[in-house]
Structure formats: structure tokens, C-alpha cells
C-alpha positions as CSV (number, residue, x, y, z in Angstrom):
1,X,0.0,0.0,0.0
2,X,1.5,3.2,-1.4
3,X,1.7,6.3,0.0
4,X,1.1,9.9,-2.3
5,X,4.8,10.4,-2.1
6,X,5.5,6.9,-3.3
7,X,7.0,5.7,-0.1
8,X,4.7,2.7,2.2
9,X,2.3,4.1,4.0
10,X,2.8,4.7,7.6
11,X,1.8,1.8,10.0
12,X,0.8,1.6,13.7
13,X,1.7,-0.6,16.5
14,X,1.1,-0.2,19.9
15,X,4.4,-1.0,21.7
16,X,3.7,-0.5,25.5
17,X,0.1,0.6,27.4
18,X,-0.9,3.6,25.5
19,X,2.5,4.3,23.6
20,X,2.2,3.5,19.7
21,X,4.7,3.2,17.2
22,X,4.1,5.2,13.4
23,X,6.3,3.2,11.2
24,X,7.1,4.2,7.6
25,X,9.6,2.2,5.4
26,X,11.9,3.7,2.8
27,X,13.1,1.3,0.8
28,X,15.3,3.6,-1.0
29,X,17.7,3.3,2.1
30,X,19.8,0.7,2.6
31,X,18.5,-2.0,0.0
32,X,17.2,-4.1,-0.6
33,X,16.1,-4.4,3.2
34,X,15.2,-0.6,3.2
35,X,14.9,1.7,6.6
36,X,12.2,2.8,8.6
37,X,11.3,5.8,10.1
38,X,9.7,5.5,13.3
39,X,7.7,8.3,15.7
40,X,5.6,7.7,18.7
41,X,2.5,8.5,20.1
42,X,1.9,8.6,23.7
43,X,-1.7,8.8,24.5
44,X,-2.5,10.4,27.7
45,X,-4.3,13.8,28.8
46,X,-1.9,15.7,27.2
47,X,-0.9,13.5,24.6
48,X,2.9,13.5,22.8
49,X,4.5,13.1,20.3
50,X,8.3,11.8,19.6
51,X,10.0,12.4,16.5
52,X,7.9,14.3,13.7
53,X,9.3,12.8,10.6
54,X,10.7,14.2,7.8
55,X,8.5,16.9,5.9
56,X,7.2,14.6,2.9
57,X,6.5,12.1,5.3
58,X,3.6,14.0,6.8
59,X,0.7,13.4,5.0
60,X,1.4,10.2,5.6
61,X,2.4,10.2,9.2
62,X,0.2,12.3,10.5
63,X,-2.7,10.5,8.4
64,X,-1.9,7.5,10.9
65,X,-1.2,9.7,13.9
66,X,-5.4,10.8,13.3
67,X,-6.1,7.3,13.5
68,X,-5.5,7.5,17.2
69,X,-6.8,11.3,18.4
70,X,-7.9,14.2,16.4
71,X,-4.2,16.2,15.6
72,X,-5.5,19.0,17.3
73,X,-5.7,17.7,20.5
74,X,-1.5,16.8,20.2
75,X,-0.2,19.1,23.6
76,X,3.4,18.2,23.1
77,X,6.1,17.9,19.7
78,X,9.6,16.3,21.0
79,X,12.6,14.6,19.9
80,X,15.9,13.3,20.3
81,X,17.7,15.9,18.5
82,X,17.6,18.1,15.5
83,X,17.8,16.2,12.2
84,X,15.0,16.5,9.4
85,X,14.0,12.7,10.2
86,X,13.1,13.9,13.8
87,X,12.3,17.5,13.6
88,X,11.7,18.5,9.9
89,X,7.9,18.6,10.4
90,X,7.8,20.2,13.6
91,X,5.8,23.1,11.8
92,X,3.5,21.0,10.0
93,X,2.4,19.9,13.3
94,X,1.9,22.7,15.0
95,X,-0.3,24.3,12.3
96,X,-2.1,20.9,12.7
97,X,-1.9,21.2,16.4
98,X,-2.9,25.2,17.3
99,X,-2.3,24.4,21.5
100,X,0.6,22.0,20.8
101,X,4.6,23.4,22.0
102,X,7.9,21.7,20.7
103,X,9.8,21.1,23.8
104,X,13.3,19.9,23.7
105,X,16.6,20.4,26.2
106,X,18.4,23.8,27.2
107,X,21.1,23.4,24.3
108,X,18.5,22.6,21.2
109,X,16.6,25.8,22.4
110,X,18.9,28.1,22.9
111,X,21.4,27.2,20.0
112,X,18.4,26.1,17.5
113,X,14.9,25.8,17.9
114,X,14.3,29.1,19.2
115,X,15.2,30.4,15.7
116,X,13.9,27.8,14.2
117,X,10.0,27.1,15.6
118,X,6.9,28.9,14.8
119,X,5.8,29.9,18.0
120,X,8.5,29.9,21.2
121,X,9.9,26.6,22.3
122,X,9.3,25.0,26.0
123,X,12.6,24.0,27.3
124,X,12.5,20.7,30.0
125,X,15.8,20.3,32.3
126,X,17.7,17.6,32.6
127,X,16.2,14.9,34.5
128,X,12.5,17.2,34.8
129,X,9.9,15.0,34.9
130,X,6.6,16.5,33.3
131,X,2.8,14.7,34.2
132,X,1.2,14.4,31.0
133,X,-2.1,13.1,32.9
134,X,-2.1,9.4,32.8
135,X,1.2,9.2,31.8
136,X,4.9,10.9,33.1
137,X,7.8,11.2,31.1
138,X,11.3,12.4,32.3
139,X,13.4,14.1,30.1
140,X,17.5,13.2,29.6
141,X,20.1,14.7,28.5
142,X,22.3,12.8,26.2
143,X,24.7,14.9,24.3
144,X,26.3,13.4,21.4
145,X,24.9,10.2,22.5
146,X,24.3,8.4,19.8
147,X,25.0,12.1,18.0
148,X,24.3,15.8,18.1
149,X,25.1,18.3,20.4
150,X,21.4,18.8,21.8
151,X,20.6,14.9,21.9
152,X,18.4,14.1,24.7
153,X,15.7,11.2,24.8
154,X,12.5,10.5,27.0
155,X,11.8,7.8,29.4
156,X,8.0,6.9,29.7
157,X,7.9,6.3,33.7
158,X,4.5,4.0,33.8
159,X,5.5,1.9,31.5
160,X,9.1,1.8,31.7
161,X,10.0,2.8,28.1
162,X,12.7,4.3,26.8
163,X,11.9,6.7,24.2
164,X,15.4,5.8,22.1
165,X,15.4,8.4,18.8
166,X,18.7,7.0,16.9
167,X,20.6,4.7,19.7
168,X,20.2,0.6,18.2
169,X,19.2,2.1,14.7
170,X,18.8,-1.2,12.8
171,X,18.1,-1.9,8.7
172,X,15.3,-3.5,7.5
173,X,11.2,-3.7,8.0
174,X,10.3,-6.3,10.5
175,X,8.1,-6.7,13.6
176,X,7.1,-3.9,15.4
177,X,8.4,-4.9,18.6
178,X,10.6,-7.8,19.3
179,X,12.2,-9.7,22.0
180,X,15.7,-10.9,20.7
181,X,19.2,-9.4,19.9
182,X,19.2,-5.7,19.1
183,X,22.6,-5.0,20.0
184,X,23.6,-6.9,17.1
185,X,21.8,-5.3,14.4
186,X,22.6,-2.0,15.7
187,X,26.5,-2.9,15.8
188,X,25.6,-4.3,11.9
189,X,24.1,-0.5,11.0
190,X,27.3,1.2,13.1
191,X,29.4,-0.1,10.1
192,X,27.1,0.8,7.4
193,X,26.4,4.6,8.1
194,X,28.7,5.6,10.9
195,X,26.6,7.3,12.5
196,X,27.1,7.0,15.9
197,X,29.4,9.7,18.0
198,X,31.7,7.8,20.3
199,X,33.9,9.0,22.7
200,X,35.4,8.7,26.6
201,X,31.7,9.4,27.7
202,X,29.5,7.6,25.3
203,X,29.6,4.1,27.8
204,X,28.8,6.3,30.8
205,X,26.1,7.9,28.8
206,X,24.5,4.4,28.2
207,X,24.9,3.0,31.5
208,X,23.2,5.4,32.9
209,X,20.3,5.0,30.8
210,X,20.6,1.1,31.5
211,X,20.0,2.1,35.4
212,X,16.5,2.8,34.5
213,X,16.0,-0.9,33.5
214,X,13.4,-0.2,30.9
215,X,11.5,-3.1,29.5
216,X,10.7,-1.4,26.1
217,X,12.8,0.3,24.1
218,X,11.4,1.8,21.7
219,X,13.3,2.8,18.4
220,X,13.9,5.6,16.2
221,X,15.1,3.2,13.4
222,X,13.8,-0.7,13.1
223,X,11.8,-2.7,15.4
224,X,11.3,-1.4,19.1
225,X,12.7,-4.1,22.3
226,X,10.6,-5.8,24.5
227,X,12.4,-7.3,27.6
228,X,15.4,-6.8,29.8
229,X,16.4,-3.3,28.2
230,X,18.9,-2.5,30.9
231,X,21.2,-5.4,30.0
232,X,20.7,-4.6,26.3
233,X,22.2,-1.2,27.0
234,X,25.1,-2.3,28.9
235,X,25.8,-4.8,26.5
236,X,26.1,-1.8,24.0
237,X,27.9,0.5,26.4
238,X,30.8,-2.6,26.6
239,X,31.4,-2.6,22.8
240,X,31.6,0.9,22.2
241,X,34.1,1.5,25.3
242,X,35.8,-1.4,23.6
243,X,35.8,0.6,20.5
244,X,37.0,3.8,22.2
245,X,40.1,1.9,23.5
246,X,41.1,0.3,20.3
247,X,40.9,3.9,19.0
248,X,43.2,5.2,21.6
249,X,45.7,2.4,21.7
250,X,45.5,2.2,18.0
251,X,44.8,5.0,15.9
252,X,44.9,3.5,12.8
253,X,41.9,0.8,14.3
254,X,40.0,3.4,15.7
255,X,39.8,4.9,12.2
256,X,38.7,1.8,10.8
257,X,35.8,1.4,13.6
258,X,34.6,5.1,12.4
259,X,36.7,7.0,15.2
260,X,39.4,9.5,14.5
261,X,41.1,9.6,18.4
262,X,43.9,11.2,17.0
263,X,45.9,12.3,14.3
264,X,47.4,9.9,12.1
265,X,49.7,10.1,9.6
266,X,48.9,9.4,6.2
């Protein structure tokens, strides 16, 4: 089933009590297993919204998001960081959503958004949790974990999700939730697009996250986790710290794992 730009049309999943996954795949990334482009709905009295989607994804998207509440009801428009995938209809749904605010950490306001948004952005601290009636979400700070400067994800308190925007970013258009390896597929992506930011703090970053012990995560890219989330976190944390050291001990490695720890001589 064909959406009007040509791409699938967006599906929906309901991951964890009253938190549902919009999935669209792209098949023109990474083929022939394409990508998908994943936001999240969290239905409560002031319902939310994680990742917008990329601007000729709309239509689409937000065709699927109405499936679930009239759009103008939408109180909140978040993300993990700025990046048209996440944030590039963030205007598109606020003319859709007249009482909706984009909220986002202290850095993506200040440096970005506040440039950027059609009406003034809502900054959430570090670790603030906010009652969304129903549901609470608490918002982290995460920079350049897995990259950008503002990164920052969401953790969804009553059901113990992990809003995850690009970290385990896997290829490919299976189940909407699943309860086997991620780490793997996510390590398997690393190599393909690079993506990822490491450095000294990017293990830290994780484990802290894994102290949460989430049982879903739910994912920006590829199916969303159900199960022991913590451990799946830790297990990621491990490989890049083992990455980090190869880097430092090795240059030359380090450039070959996608990390540039120091100069080298060519």
C-alpha cells in the first residue's frame, strides 16, 4: 500500500500501554532491506509526540497519527535531536496542532529551535519530569549520545520505556516490537552509516540509561525491544568502550571502527 509520495504508508503498533509506534519504510535506504522511520505516540491527557518525521512524510504520518486522536488535541512535539527525520515537520504539526509546544533540552533551544519554531519553544531540564495526565515522562540529557550536540531522549515512567530516537538504529522492516538481539543489528548499522558519536563518555552515557532498566525500548530506526532493556544497553555500552580503547591504543583501528582519536599520519 503506497503512499502519495510513493513511499509505504505509515503503520501503527502499539508498543507498550498507550505508547504506539508510526512506522514508515523507505526502501530507497539501505536496499534491498530498506529503513524505517519511526515516531511515537503517547496517549494520555496531554498527549505526545516523539519524532515528527521528515517533511514529505507528513501526509502520511500524521494520516496514521489521526487514527489514534484528532491532531489538534497533540499538547506536546519532542525529539531526540535536531535532524529533518526527527524535527523536519515540527511546523507542519503545529499548524495541525494550534495548542501543541515543541519542547526539547536547554542546548536545542537556545542554539536552535528558538530560531527555528513557529511559536516559542518549551525547554525541559535535565532529568525534569513532566505529568502528561495518565502518563509521566522524564526528560534526559544525552549529548552526542548516539550524536548531536542537543541529543536528549525521553523515558516513559509508567511503563518503563525508553523513548530511544537513533541509539540501536537497525536496517530493515520487520516486527514492530521484538524480543531478541538488538545489540547486534545495531552494531551491523554502526558499520554501514557511521553514525554513531563515540567518545570517553558515550559508555557512561549508556549505563546510565541502563539504570532505568526499561523493559521497552522503543526505536527511532527498526523494530522497538521488549524485555530486559537494561542489559541490552550495557551490552552496547561494553562494545563501544571497547571501540573507544582500540581507538586510543590504535589509531589507525579506531579509524577503521569510524573513530578519528587522534591524528594519524597518512
Amino acid at each position: 500500500m503506497a503512499s502519495a509520495n510513493g513511499q509505504a504508508a505509515t503503520s501503527v503498533h502499539e508498543i507498550a500501554d498507550g505508547i504506539f509506534r508510526l512506522s514508515t519504510l523507505v526502501r530507497e535506504i539501505a536496499p534491498p532491506a530498506g529503513f524505517t522511520f519511526n515516531q511515537f505516540l503517547i496517549l494520555s491527557d496531554e498527549p505526545l509526540l516523539f519524532h515528527c518525521g521528515q517533511r514529505a512524510l507528513f501526509p502520511s504520518v500524521s494520516a496514521a497519527a489521526s487514527r489514534l486522536l484528532p491532531l489538534e488535541r497533540l499538547r506536546w512535539i519532542t525529539f531526540g535531536h535536531l535532524e529533518a527525520d526527527e524535527s523536519g515537520s515540527m511546523d507542519e504539526w503545529l499548524r495541525a496542532a494550534p495548542a501543541a509546544e515543541v519542547a526539547h533540552g536547554g542546548i536545542g533551544v537556545n542554539v536552535s529551535l528558538r530560531d527555528l519554531v513557529a511559536r516559542p519553544p518549551r525547554v525541559w531540564a535535565d532529568g525534569e519530569t513532566i505529568d502528561l495526565g495518565g502518563k509521566r515522562v522524564r526528560h534526559l540529557d544525552t549529548p552526542h549520545v548516539p550524536h548531536a550536540w542537543d541529543a536528549r531522549l525521553l523515558y516513559e515512567e509508567t511503563t518503563r520505556t525508553l523513548l530511544c530516537g537513533d541509539l540501536f538504529a537497525h536496517v530493515g522492516h520487520g516486527p514492530a516490537l521484538v524480543s531478541g538481539d538488538i545489540v547486534g543489528p545495531a552494531l551491523a548499522a554502526d558499520e554501514l552509516f557511521r553514525s554513531v558519536s563515540l567518545g570517553p563518555l558515550t559508555g557512561a552515557t549508556l549505563r546510565r540509561l541502563a539504570a532505568l532498566e526499561p523493559r521497552t525500548l522503543a526505536l527511532g530506526h527498526g523494530a522497538s525491544f521488549a524485555g530486559d532493556g537494561g542489559a541490552a544497553l550495557r551490552a552496547l555500552a561494553d562494545e563501544y568502550d571497547r571501540r573507544v580503547r582500540a581507538a586510543l591504543d590504535d589509531p589507525r583501528a579506531g579509524r577503521d571502527l569510524g573513530i578519528l582519536a587522534a591524528p594519524v599520519a597518512v
